[in-house]
C-alpha positions in Angstrom: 147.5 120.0 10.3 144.3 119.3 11.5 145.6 117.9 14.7 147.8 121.2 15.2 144.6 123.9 15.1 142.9 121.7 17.7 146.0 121.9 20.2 146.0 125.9 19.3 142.1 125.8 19.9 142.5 124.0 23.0 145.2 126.7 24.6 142.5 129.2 23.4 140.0 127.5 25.5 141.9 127.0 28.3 143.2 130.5 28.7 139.4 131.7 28.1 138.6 129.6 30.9 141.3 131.3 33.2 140.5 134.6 33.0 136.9 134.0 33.3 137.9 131.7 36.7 140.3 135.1 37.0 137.1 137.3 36.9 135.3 134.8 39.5 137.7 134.2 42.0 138.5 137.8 42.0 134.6 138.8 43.0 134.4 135.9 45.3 138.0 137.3 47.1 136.4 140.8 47.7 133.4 139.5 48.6 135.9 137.2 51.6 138.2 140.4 52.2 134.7 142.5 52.5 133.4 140.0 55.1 136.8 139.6 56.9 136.5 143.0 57.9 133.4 143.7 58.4 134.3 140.8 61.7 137.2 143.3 62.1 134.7 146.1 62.3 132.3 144.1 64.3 135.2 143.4 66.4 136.3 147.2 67.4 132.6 148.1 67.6 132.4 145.2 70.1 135.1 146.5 72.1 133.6 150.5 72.2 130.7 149.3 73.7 132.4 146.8 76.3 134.4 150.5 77.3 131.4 152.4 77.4 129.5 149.9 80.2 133.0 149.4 82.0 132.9 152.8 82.3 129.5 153.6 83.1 130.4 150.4 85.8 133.2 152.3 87.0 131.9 156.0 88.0 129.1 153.8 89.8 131.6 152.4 91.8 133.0 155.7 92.1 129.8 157.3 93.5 128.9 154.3 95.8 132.5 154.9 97.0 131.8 159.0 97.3 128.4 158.4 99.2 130.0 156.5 101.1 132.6 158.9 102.2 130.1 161.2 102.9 127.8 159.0 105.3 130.4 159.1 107.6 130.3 162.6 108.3 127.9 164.1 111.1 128.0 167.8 108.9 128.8 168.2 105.2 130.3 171.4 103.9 131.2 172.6 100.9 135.3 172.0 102.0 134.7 168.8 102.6 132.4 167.9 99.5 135.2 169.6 97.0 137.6 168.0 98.8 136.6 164.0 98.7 135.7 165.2 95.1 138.9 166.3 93.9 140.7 163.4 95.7 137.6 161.0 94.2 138.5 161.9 90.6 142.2 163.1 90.8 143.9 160.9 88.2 140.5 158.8 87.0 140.1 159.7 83.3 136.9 161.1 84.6 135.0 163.0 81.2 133.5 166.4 82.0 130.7 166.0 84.4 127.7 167.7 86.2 127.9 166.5 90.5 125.8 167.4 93.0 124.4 166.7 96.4 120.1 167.3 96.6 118.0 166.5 100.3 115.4 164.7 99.9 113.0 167.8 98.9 115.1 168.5 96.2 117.1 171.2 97.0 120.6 171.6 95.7 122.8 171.7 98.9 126.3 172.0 96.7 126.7 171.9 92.8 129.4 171.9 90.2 128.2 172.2 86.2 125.4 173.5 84.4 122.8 174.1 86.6 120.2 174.8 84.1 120.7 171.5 82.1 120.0 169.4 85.3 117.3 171.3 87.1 114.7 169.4 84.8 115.5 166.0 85.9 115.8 166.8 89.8 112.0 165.5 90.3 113.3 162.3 88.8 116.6 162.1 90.6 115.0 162.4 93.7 112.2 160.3 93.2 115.1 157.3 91.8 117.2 158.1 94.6 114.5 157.5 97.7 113.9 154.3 95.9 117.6 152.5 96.2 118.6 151.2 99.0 121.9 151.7 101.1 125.2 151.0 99.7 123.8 151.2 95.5 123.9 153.4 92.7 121.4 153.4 89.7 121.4 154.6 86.3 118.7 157.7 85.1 118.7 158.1 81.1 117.2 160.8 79.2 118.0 161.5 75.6 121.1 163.4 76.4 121.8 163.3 79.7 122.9 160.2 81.7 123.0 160.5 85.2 124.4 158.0 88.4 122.5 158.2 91.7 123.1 156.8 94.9 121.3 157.5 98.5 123.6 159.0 101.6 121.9 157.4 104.3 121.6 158.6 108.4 120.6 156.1 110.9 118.9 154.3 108.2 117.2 156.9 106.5 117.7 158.9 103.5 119.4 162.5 104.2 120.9 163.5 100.8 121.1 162.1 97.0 124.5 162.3 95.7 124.5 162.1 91.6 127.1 162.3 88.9 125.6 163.5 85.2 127.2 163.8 81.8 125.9 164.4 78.5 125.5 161.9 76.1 127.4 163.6 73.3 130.4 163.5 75.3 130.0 159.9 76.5 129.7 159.3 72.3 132.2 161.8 71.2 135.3 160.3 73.8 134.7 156.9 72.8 133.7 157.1 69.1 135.3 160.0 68.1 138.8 158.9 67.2 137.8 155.4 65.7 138.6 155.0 62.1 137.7 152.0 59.9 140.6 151.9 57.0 141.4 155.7 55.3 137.7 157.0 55.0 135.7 154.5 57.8 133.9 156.0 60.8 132.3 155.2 64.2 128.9 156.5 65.2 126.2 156.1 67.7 122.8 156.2 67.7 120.0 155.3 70.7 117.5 152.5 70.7 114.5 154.9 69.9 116.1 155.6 67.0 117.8 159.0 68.1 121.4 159.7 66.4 123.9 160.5 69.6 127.0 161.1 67.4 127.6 161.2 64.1 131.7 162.5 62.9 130.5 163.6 59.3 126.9 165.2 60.2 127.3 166.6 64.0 124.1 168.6 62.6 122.1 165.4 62.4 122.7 164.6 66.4 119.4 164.6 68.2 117.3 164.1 64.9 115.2 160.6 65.1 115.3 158.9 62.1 111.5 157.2 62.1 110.9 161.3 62.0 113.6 162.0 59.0 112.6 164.4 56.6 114.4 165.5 53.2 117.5 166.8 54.8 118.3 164.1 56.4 119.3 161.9 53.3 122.8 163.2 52.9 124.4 159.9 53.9 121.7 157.5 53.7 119.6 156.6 50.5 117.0 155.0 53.6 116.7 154.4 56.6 115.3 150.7 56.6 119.1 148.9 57.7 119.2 151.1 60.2 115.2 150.3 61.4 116.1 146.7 61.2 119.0 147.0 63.6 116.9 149.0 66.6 114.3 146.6 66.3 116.7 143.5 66.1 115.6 142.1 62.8 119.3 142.3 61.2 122.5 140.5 61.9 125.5 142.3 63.4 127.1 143.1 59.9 126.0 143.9 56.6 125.9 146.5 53.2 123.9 149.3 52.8 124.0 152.4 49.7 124.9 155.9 50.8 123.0 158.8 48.8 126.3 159.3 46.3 125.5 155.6 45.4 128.1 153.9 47.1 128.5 150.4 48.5 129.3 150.4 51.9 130.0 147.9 54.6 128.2 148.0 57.9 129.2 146.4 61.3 127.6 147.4 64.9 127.3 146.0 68.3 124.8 147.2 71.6 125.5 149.3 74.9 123.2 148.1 77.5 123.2 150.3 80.0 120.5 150.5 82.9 117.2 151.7 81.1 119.4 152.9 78.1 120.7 150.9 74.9 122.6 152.2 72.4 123.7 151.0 69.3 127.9 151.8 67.9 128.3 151.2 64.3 131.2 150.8 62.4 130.7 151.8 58.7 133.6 151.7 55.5 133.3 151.9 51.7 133.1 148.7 49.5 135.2 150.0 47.4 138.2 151.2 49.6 138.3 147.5 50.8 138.2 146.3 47.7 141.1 148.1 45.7 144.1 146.6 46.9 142.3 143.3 45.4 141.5 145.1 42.5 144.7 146.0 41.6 146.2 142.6 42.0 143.6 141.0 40.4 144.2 143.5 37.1 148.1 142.7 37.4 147.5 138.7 37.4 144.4 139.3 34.2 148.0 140.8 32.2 150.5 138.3 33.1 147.6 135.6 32.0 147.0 137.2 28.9 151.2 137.9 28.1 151.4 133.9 29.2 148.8 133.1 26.5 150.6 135.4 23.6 153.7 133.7 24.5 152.5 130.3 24.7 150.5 130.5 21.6 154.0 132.0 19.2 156.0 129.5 21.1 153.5 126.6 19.9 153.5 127.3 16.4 157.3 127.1 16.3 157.3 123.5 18.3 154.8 122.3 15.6 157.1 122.9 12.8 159.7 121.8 14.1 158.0 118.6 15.5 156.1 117.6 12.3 160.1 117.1 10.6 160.9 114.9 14.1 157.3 112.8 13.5 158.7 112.0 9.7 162.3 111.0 10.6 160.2 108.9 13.6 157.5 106.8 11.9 160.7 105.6 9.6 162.7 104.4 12.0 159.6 103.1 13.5 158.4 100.8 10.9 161.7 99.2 10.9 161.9 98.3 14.5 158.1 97.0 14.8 159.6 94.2 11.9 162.2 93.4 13.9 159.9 93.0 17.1 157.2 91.2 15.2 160.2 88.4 13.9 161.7 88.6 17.3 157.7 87.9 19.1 157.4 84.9 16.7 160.7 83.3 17.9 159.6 83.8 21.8 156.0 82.9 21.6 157.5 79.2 20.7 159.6 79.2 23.8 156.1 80.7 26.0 154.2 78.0 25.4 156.4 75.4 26.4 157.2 77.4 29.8 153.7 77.5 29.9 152.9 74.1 30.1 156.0 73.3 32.6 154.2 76.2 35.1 150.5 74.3 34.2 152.1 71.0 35.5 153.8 73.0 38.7 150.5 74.8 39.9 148.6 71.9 39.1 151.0 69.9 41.9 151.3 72.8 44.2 147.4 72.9 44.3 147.5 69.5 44.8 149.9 69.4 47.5 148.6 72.5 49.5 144.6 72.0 49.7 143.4 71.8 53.1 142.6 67.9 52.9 144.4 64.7 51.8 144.1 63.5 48.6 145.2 59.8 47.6 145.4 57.6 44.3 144.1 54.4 44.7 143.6 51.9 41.9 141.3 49.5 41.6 142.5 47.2 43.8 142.5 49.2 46.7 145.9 50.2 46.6 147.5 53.6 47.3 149.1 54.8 44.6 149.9 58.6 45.1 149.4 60.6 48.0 149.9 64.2 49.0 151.7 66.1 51.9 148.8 66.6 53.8 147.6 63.5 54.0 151.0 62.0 55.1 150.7 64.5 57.4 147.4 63.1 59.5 148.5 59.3 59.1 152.0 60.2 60.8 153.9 58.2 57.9 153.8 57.7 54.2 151.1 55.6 52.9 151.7 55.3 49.5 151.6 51.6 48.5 149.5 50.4 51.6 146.0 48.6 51.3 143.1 51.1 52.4 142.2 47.8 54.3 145.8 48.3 56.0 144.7 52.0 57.0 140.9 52.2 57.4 138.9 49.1 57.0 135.8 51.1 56.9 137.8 52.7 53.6 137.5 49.7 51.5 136.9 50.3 47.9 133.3 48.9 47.2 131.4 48.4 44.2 129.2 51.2 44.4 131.9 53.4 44.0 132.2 51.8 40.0 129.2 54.0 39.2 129.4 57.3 37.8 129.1 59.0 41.4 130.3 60.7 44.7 129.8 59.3 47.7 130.9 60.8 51.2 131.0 59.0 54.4 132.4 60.5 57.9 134.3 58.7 60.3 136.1 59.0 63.6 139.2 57.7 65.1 140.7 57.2 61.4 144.4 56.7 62.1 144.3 56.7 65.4 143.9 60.1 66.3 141.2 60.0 68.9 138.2 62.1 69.4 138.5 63.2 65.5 136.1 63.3 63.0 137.5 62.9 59.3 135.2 63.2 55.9 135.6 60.9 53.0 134.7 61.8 49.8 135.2 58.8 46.9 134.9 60.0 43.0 135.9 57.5 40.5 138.8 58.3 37.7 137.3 57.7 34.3 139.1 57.1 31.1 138.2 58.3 27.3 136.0 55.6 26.9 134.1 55.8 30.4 136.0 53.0 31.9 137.4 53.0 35.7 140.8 53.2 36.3 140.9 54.0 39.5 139.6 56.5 42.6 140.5 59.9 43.8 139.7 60.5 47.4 139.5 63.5 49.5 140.1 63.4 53.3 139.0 66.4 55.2 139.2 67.0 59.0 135.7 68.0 60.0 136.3 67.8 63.9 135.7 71.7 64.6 132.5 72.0 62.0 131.3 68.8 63.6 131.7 70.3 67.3 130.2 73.5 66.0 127.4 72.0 64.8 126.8 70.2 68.0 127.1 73.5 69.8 124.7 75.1 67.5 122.4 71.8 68.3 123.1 73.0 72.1 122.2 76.3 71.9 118.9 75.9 70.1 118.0 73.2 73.0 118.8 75.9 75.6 117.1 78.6 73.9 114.2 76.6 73.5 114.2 75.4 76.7 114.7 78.8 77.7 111.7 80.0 76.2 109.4 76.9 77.6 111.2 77.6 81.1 109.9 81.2 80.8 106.2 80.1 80.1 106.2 77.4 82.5 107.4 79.9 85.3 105.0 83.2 84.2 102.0 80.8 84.0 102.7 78.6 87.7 103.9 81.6 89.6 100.4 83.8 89.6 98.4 81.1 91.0 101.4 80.3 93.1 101.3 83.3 94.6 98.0 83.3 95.7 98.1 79.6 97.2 101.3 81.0 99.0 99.4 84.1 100.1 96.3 82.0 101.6 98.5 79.3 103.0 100.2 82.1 105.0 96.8 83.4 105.8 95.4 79.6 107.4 99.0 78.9 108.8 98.3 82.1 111.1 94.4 81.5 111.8 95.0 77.5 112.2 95.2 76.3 115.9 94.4 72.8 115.4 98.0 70.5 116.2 97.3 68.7 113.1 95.7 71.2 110.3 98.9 73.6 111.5 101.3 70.4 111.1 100.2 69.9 107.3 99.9 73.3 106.6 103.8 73.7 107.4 104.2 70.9 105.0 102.4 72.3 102.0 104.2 75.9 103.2 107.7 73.9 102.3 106.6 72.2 99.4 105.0 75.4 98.1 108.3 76.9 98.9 110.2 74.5 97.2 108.2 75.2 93.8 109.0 78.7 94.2 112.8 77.9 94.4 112.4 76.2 91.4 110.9 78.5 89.2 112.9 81.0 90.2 116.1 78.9 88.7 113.6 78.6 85.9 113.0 82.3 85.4 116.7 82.9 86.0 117.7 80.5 83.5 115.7 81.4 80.9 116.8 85.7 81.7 119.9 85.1 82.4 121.8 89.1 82.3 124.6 90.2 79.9 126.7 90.9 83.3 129.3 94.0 83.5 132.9 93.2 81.5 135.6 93.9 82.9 139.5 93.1 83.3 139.7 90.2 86.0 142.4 88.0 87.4 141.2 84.3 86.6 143.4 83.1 89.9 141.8 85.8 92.1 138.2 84.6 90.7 139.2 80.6 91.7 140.5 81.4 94.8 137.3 83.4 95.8 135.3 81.2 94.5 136.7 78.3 96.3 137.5 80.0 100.0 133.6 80.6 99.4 132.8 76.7 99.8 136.0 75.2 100.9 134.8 75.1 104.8 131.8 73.7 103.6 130.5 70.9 106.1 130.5 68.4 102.4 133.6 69.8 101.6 134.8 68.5 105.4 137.2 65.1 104.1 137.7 66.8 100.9 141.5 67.7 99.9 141.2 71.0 97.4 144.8 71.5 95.5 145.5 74.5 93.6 147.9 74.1 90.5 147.4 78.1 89.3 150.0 79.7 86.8 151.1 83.1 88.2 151.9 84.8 84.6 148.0 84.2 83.4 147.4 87.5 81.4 144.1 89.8 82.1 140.4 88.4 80.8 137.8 91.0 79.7 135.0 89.0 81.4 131.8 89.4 83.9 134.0 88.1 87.5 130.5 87.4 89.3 129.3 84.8 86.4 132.6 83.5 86.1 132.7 82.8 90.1 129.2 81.0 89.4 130.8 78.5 87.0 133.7 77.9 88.7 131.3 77.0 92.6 129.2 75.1 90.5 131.8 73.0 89.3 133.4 72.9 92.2 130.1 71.7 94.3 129.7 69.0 91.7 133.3 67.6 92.2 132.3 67.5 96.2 129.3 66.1 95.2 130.7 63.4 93.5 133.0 62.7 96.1 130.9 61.7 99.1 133.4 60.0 101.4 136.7 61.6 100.6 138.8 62.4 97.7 140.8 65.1 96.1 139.9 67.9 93.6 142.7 69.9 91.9 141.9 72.8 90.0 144.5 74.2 87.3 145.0 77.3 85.9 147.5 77.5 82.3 147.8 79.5 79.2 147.3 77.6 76.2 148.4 80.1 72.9 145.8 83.4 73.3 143.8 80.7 75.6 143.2 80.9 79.1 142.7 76.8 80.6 141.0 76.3 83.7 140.3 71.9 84.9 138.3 70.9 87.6 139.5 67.4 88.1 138.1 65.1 91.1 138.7 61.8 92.1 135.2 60.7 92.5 132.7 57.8 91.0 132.6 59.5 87.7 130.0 59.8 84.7 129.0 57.1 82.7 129.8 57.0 79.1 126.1 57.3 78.1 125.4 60.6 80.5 128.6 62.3 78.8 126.4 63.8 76.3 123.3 64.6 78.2 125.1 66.3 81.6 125.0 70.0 79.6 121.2 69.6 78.8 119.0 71.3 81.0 117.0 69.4 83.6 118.4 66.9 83.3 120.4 65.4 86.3 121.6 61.9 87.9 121.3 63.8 91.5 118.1 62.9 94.0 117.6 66.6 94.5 119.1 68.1 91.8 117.2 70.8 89.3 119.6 70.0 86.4 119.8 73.5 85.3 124.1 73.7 87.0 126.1 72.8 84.0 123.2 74.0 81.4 123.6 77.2 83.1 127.8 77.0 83.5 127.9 76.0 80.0 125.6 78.9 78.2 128.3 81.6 80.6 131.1 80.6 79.1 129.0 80.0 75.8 128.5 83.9 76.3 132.5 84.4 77.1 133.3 82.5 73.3 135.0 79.9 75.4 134.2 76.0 75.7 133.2 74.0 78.7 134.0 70.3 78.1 134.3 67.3 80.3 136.4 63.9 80.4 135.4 61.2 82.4 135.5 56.9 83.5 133.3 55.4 85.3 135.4 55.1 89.3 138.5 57.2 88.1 136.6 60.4 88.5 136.3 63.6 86.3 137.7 66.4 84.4 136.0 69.6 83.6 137.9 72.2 81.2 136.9 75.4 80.6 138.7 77.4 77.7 138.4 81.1 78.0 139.9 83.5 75.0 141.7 86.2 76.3 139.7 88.2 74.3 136.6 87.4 75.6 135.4 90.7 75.9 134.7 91.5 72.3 133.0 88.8 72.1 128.8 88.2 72.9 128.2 90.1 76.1 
């Protein structure tokens, strides 16, 4: 029963918590709808005030276009100024508008409107007007007039001022006028000084400033201060202000700049009208929670009764079944342990068969008694029954192997695969009592970790060399440069046959040094180079056409083997070319008579191949493994820095530069290049 309230309490809680979430989301939803038009509002107030300076735009044009009409007349009268006004303004939307025509004194040669309203302003029209120059208009404000000027110049002087004036209010009342905001929403205007130009619910109130408002001038406004903040730019283009009945409203206004005048249009609505529509749903959704609860809450109380009879007629039939599944578990868990142990064994041999290494039985004797896949694999054949004598004579069991240890040995060349490096690891097999039965031994190919390693060996030799090569060339080249400075000096001053002679000679040995620290400084900053996509045949046959006429390469016979399908290499082209000349000038090199160099281009998996291979003398087994080390170099003149420096590039492209070689059968050099390069160090 217990268990029964706390479901009830729960749908309690739960429909508490919805109409509460109700209550929030409908605030927060009015407070969204509220905003979303007050955008709209800024929107249309927006567009009011783009009409009102398009307009103001156009009746400039309109009296440039006027005085310009009238220039080209020798005599105006007053046919021809009604005239070219009527057609001027015939069919323009023009609003209702004071024109006239003034000399330069002032003096009202024609007229059309209210006389009296303008005659004020004529000092200021003229004085505006004698300051524009030909073919303009200008803009005069007061605080209700607005008047456009231009000049009606004679043989480049000022004869007449044509002008165009209207009054503010009707500027305010043609475009604000009929702008509604929703049912009860109005436009209205009001100037940058903070006088009110047009106001739909107070016309009474036009003209009044409200930094002077008095008592009767809180009909609509509880303050003034939103209002101050907008003129003096301190508020954002929308926000909510209470009117003197106490209700919410929404404001939204944007700014007329026109000449020397600003006005401001706002756009003003009741919360509350914006609001209602949400209201109302809101109230609907509240009642159809609160019928959903009722109804949820009688319908539970009848699926509790009805449920408690089902949960009784259940646990019955329940009890008996859990006997019969705990017999039923006893009778498989027999048959689970002895699949068990057949799975053990199977994983047990799978493991065995599939770890990356061979693993062999050997007695005590020496003899092979078991052996997995993988190492049948490496020896080629099955060994199981062979000596380790038979195999590997350096794979002999020894005594030391009796004592409770692991040893591990490496070796090369083990069944005849050449150029392989294997690691042997012995352990021996112990029995219950601690006595030997035999040995378990694990063979592992090591070739890649042990040409890693040597690479890693490599590179900290270059890097260190790098470093030295730096130091050595920063501290020889200052005083360098100023022995080759003075030299230059003497060499011009000297006259003597003999001082001049052995000057030259210390000016090409000093020359010489510089040569070679500049290697060294290149060496040891060599750049990143640009990556890019490059054709390795269009880089080998560049490189080649760049030495091939050569006068060493004279008796030398250059064959290109290059595979057209070789797929693009993200790669610097300008290091790459460096690589393959040097190589190149080292295969002449060691070819001093004649000979033959072939170069080869293939794709090896994702691998591009390049081989250098000459017919020349050859390197001698002990220099295989010091030509890659800088300086050092079996040439008379030779820096040694070639193949240090060919080797770190394609170090750089995650490629390998290696090199075969017997003494008299010449040289291979092969440079492995992933087509990948790019993502690689730069």
């Amino acid at each position: 029963m217990k268990g029964y309230l706390l479901i009830i309490g729960t749908l309690i809680v739960i429909i508490s918590a919805l109409i509460t979430l109700n209550v929030f989301f409908q605030q927060s939803l009015q407070m969204e709808i509220a905003e979303q038009f007050n955008k709209q509002q800024l929107f249309l107030s927006t567009s009011i005030a783009d009409n009102i300076k398009t307009y103001i735009q156009f009746m400039k044009e309109e009296v440039i276009e006027i005085t310009h009409e009238l220039s080209q007349k020798d005599v105006i009268t007053r046919t021809d100024f009604e005239s070219l006004i009527k057609e001027e303004l015939k069919h323009k939307g023009i609003l209702k508008a004071d024109i006239g025509l003034l000399n330069t004194k002032g003096d009202f040669l024609f007229f059309k409107g209210d006389e009296k309203a303008i005659k004020p302003i004529v000092p200021e029209i003229v004085k505006e007007g004698l300051a524009i120059k030909s073919g303009n208009s200008n803009i005069l404000g007061t605080t209700s007039i607005v008047t456009i000027l231009s000049p009606i110049y004679k043989q480049n002087q000022i004869k007449y001022i044509f002008f165009f004036s209207f009054a503010i209010y009707d500027i305010a009342h043609h475009f604000v006028s009929n702008i509604k905001s929703g049912t009860s929403g109005y436009a209205w205007m009001i100037a940058k000084n903070g006088d009110l130009l047009y106001h739909p619910t107070q016309p009474g109130m036009v003209g009044r400033n409200l930094y002077k408002a008095d008592a009767t001038c809180f009909k609509c406004h509880m303050s003034f201060d939103l209002e101050k903040r907008i003129i003096e730019g301190k508020a954002s283009n929308y926000g909510r202000y209470i009117a003197a009945s106490g209700e919410d409203k929404i404001i939204a206004f944007s700014t007329a700049d026109i000449g020397n005048l600003s006005w401001i249009i706002a756009m003003s609505a009741p919360y509350s009208e914006i609001t209602r529509a949400t209201k109302q749903s809101m109230k609907l959704y509240s009642y159809l929670i609160i019928s959903i609860f009722i109804t949820t809450s009688i319908v539970s109380a009848l699926l509790i009764v009805f449920n408690k009879k089902r949960i009784q007629a259940e646990e019955v039939a329940k009890r008996k079944q859990e006997l019969e599944k705990y017999a039923l578990e006893l009778e498989n868990k027999v048959s689970e342990r002895t699949t068990e142990l057949v799975s053990e064994k199977e994983k047990l041999n799978t493991i065995v068969s599939a770890i990356g290494g061979g693993i062999v039985l050997i007695d005590k004797q020496g003899k092979i008694q078991w052996a997995n896949q993988m190492i049948k694999d490496m020896a080629g054949m099955d060994i199981t029954g062979k000596s380790c004598e038979d195999i590997c004579p350096d794979c002999s069991i020894f005594e030391t192997y009796a004592r409770p240890n692991i040893e591990t040995i490496i070796l090369s060349n083990l069944f005849g695969q050449k150029d392989k490096y294997f690691q042997v690891t012995t352990a021996p097999v112990e029995g219950i009592g601690g006595e030997i039965h035999g040995y378990i031994r694990l063979i592992q190919d090591v070739t890649e970790m042990k040409k890693m390693e040597e690479q890693i060996i490599h590179s900290e030799k270059l890097a260190s060399i790098g470093r030295l090569a730096a130091g050595i060339a920063h501290e020889i080249g200052n005083p360098l440069t100023s022995i080759f400075s003075f030299v230059q000096i003497l060499r011009e001053m000297e006259s003597d046959d003999f001082k001049k002679e052995s000057l030259e000679t210390i000016y090409f040995h000093i020359n010489r040094i510089s040569d070679i620290l500049k290697q060294l400084s290149g060496f040891s900053k060599m750049p990143a180079g640009e990556l890019k996509k490059c054709q390795i045949n269009e880089i080998i046959e560049t490189s080649i056409n760049l030495i091939q006429y050569d006068k060493k390469a004279k008796n030398i016979s250059i064959v290109k083997e290059l595979s057209p399908s070789l797929p693009e290499v993200i790669c610097d082209g300008n290091m790459l070319s460096q690589v393959f000349v040097n190589l190149t000038l080292n295969a002449i090199d060691a070819m001093p008579d004649v000979g033959t160099l072939t170069v080869r281009s293939t794709v090896k998996g994702k691998d591009v191949v390049i081989q250098f291979e000459d017919t020349g003398m050859g390197i001698p087994k002990e220099d295989l493994t010091r030509i890659f080390d800088p300086f050092y170099t079996t040439k008379e003149k030779g820096t040694g820095l070639g193949l240090a420096v060919s080797y770190d590039i394609i170090k750089k492209m995650n490629g390998t530069l290696s090199v075969e070689s017997e003494t008299g059968k010449g040289s291979v050099f092969t440079i492995t290049i992933p087509t990948n390069t790019g993502k690689g160090e730069g």
